[in-house]
N, C-alpha and C positions, 0 to 999 in steps of 0.2 A: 504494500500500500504506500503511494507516494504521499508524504508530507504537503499539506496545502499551505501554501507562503503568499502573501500579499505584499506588495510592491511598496515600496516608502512613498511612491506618488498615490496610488490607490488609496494609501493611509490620510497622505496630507488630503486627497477629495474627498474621502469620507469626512473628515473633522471641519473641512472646510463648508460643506454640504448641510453638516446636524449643524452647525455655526451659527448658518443662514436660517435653517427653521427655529433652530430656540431664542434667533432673537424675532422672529415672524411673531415666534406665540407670543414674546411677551408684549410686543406690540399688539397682538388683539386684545391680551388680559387687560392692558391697559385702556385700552378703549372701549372695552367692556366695561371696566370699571367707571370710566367719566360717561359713559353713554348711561348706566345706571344711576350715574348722580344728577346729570341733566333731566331721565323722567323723574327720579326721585327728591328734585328740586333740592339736593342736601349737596355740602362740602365734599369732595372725594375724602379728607381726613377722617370727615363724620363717618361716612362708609365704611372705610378700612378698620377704625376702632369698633363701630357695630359689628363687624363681622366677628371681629376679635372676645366680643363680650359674649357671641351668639355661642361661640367654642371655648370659652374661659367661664363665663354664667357671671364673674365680678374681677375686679381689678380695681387696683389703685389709681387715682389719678395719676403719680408719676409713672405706674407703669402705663397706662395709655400716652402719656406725652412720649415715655420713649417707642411706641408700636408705630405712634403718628411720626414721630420727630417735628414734636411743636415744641414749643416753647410754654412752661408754665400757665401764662397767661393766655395764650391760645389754647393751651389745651382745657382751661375754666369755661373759655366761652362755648367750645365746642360741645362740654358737659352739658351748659347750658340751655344753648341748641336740641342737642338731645333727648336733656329732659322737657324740656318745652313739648318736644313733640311723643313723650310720653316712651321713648323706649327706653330709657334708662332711669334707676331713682339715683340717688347720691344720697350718701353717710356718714355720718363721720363712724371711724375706725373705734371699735367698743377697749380697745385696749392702747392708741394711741390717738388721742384726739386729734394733734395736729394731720393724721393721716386721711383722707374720704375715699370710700368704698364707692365703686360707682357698679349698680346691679343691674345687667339687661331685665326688664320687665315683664318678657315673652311678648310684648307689643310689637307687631308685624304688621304694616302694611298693606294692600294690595297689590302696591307698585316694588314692596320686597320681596313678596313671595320668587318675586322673577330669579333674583341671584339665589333664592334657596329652591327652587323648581331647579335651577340651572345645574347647583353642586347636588340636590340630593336624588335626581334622577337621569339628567343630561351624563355627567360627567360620571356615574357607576355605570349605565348604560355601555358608554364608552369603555371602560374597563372591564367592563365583564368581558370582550371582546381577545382579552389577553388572558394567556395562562397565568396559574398561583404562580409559576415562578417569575414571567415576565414581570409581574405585576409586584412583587419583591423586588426586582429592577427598576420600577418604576418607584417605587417609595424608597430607595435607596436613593437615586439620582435627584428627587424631590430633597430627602434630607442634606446632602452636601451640597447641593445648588444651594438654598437657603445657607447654611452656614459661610459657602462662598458670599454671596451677598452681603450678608453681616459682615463677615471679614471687609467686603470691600467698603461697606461702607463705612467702615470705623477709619479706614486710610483715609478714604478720601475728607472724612471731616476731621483728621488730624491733619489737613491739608491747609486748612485756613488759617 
């Protein structure tokens, strides 16, 4: 049985290839994301910390400022905003008061159900489509992608 070899150029077109599509996707994530916040009349920040409360159930204000990367006082208002429209309460923290607790509601829109239509049936749909193993590939590359991200983002805002 001969040995199957693939070529250093074949290599560099494949990496060059998957390159061009994972930055395709995160161009649509992203315009998925602001396309949700335009019907949904909210901040894209608002959204990405919703999301985040929807899969944490509570968080501290500072940890929402570092999900969003606001600033303190941006990240007050945005609480604000939120609670205004009823999806989240705020509290103060039973064991540190300077701290506040900010709890998703289970308050859902009409115009949200769309990104939770989107993940809890579009995007499993989509996966079923792969093997248990592929799909262990797929949640491997999800986790190091994210930790690449964070890495980068810490350089880049030790940049300034």
């Amino acid at each position: 049985m001969q040995a199957f070899s693939v070529s250093k150029h074949s290599q560099r077109k494949s990496l060059a290839n998957l390159s061009v599509l994972i930055r395709k996707e995160s161009r649509a994530a992203t315009l998925f994301v602001h396309t949700v916040s335009e019907i949904m009349n909210m901040q894209i920040s608002d959204i990405r910390c919703l999301d985040f409360l929807i899969e944490t159930r509570f968080a501290t204000a500072g940890e929402l400022s570092k999900v969003a990367g606001l600033t303190t006082g941006a990240t007050t208002a945005m609480i604000d905003r939120l609670e205004k429209a009823k999806f989240v309460k705020r509290e103060a923290d039973s064991t540190d008061r300077r701290k506040i607790i900010v709890t998703f509601t289970g308050n859902k829109s009409h115009h949200f159900n769309i990104t939770n239509n989107f993940f809890s049936k579009s995007v499993p749909k989509l996966l079923s489509t792969y093997t248990i193993e592929e799909r262990k590939l797929i949640a491997d590359w999800n986790e190091k992608m994210t930790v690449l991200f964070q890495d980068e983002i810490k350089r880049l805002r030790n940049m300034k």
